[in-house]
C-alpha positions as CSV (number, residue, x, y, z in Angstrom):
1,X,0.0,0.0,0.0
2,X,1.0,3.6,-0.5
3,X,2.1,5.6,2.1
4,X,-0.5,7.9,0.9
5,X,-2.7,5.3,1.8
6,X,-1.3,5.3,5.6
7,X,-1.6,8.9,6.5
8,X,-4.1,11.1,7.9
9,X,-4.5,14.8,7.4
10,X,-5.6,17.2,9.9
11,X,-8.5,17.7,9.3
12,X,-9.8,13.9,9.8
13,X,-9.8,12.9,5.8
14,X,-8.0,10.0,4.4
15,X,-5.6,10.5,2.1
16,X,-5.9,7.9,-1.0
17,X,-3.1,8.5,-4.3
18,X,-2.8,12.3,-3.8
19,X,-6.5,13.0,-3.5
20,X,-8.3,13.3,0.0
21,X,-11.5,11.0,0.0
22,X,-14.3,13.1,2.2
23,X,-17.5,11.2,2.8
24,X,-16.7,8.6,-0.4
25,X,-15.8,11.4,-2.7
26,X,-12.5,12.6,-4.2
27,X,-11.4,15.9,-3.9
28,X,-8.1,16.3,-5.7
29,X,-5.2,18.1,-4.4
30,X,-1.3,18.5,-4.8
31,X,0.7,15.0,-3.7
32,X,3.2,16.7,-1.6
33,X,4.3,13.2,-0.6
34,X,6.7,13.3,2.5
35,X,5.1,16.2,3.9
36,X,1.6,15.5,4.5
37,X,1.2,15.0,8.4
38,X,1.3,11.1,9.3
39,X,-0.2,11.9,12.7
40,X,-2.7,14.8,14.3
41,X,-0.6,15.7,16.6
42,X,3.1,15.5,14.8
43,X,3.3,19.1,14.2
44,X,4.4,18.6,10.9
45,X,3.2,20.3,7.1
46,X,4.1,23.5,8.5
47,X,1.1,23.8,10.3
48,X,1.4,24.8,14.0
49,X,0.4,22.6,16.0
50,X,-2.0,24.5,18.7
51,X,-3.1,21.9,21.0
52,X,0.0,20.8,22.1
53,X,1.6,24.3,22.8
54,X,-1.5,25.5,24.8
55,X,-0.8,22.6,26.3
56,X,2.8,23.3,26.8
57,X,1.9,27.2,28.1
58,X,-0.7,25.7,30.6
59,X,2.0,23.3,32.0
60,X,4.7,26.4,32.2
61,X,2.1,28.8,33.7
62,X,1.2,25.7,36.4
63,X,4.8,26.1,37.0
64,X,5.3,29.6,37.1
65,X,2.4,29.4,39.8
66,X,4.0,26.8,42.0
67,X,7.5,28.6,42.0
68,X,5.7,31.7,43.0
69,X,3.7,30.1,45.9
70,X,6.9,28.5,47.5
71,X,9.4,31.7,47.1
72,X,6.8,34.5,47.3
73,X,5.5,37.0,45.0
74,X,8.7,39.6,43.8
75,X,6.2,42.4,43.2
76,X,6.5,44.9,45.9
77,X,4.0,44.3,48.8
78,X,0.7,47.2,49.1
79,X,1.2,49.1,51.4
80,X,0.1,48.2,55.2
81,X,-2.9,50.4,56.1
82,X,-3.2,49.5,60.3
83,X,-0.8,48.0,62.8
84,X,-1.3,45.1,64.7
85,X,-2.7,45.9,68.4
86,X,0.3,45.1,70.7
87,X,0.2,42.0,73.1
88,X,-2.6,42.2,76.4
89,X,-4.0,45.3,74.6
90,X,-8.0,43.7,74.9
91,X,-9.9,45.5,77.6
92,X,-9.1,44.2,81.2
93,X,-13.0,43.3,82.2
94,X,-15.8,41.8,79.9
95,X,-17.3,44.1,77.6
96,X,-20.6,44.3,79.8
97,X,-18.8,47.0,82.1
98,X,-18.4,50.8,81.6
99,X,-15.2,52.0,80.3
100,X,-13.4,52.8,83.1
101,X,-14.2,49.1,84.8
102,X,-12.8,47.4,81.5
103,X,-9.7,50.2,81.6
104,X,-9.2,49.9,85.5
105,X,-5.3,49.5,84.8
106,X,-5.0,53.2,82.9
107,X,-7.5,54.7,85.3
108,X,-5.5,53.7,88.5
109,X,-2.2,54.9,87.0
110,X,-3.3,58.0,85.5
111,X,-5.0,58.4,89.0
112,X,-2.1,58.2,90.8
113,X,-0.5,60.5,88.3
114,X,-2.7,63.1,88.6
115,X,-2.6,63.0,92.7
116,X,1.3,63.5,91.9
117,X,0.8,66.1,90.2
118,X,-1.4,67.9,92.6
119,X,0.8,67.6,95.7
120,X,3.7,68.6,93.7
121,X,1.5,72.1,93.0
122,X,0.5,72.3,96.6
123,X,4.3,72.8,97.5
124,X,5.2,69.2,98.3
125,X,7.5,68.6,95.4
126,X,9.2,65.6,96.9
127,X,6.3,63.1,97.6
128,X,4.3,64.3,94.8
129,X,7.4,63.4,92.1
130,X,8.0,60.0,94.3
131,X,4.1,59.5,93.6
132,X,4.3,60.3,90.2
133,X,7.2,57.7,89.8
134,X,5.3,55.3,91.9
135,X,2.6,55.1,89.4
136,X,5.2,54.2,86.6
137,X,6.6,51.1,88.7
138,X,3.0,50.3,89.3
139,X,2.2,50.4,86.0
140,X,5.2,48.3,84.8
141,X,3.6,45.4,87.7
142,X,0.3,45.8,86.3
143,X,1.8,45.0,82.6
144,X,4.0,41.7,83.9
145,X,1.5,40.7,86.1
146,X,-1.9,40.8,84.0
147,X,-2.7,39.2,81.0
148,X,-4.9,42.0,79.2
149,X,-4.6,45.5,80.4
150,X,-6.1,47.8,78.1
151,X,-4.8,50.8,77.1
152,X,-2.0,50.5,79.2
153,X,0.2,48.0,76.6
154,X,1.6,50.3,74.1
155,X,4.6,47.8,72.6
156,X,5.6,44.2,73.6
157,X,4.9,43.5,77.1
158,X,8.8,43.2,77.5
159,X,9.3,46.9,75.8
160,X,6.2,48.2,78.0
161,X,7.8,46.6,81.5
162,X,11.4,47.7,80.9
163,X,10.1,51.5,80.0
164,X,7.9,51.9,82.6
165,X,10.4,50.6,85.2
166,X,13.3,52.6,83.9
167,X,11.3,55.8,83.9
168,X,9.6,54.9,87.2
169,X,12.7,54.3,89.2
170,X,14.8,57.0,87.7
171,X,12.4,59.2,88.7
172,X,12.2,58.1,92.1
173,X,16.1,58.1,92.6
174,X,15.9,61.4,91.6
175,X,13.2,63.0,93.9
176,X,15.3,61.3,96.6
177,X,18.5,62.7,95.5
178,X,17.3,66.2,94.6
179,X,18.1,69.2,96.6
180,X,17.8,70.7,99.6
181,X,17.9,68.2,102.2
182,X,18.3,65.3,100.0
183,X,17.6,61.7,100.8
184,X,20.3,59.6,99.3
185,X,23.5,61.4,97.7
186,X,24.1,61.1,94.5
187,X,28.4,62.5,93.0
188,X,25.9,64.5,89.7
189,X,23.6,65.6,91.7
190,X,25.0,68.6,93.2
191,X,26.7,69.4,89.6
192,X,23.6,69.6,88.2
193,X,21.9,72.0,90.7
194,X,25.0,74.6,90.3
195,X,24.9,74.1,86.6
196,X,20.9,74.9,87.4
197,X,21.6,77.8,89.6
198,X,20.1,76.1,92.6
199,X,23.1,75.9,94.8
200,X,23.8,79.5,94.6
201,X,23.1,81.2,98.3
């Protein structure tokens, strides 16, 4: 037999002694011989063959997909919007209670503060700064020791404790320190008075 007689074309007729046979007729066309297509899917004739390459893209497009999941994306991020609340930031009591019940923590700090700050304008500047450092340490307890606290968390529970302690205790050591008649004796202290003007008589 031929090998005209073998091969297919593309489009699904058979090919009998250089004419196509469609539906028991024979349409005549040109014997190219070696270069009609022997299968659908060879590729061959110099017609494209489509299936297989969106085929091919699908499968490098899969790919592409996978490789992108696994390293991440290489376009540049959008732009964050909000911040994560930090850690113990939810409200102290349930949501039933007014505000200052559910914020206790702040309230009792910024209480304390404020009673500071009052005996320090009454003339008492020594208790009321030791007060107002009081409240810090206090506040630094409150945020080791509780799990939520409100307002109160501002960073990291670490960050918030180390802060609040630092501040709280420096300014302690310092209304016991400061002139006249201090409490403890500090070598800057003094320096920092006549620097001030204070130790001038």
């Amino acid at each position: 037999m031929p090998p005209a007689d073998r091969a297919d074309r593309v489009d699904g007729t058979r090919r009998v002694n250089g004419a196509d046979r469609v539906n028991g007729a024979d349409r005549a066309v040109p014997d190219v011989g070696a270069q009609d297509v022997e299968a659908p899917d060879s590729g061959a004739n110099g017609a494209p063959d489509t299936g297989a390459r969106d085929v091919e893209a699908a499968a490098v497009e899969v790919t592409a997909a996978a490789v992108t999941a696994r390293h991440g994306s290489r376009q540049r991020p959008s732009r964050t919007t909000g911040t994560f609340p930090p850690e113990g930031s939810a409200a102290a009591a349930g949501r039933g209670q007014p505000v200052p019940v559910r914020q206790w923590p702040i309230v009792v700090v910024l209480t304390m503060v404020g009673v500071g700050l009052a005996v320090t304008a009454l003339g008492s500047f020594r208790p009321g700064v030791i007060t107002i450092g009081a409240a810090m340490l206090l506040a630094g307890l409150l945020r080791l020791l509780l799990p939520e606290v409100g307002m109160l968390a501002v960073r990291s529970r670490f960050t918030d404790i180390v802060v609040m302690w630092v501040l709280g205790l420096a300014i302690v050591v310092l209304a016991l320190a400061s002139e006249p008649d201090p409490v403890i004796s500090l070598p800057f202290v003094p320096e920092i008075s006549h620097f001030f003007g204070g130790g001038q008589g």
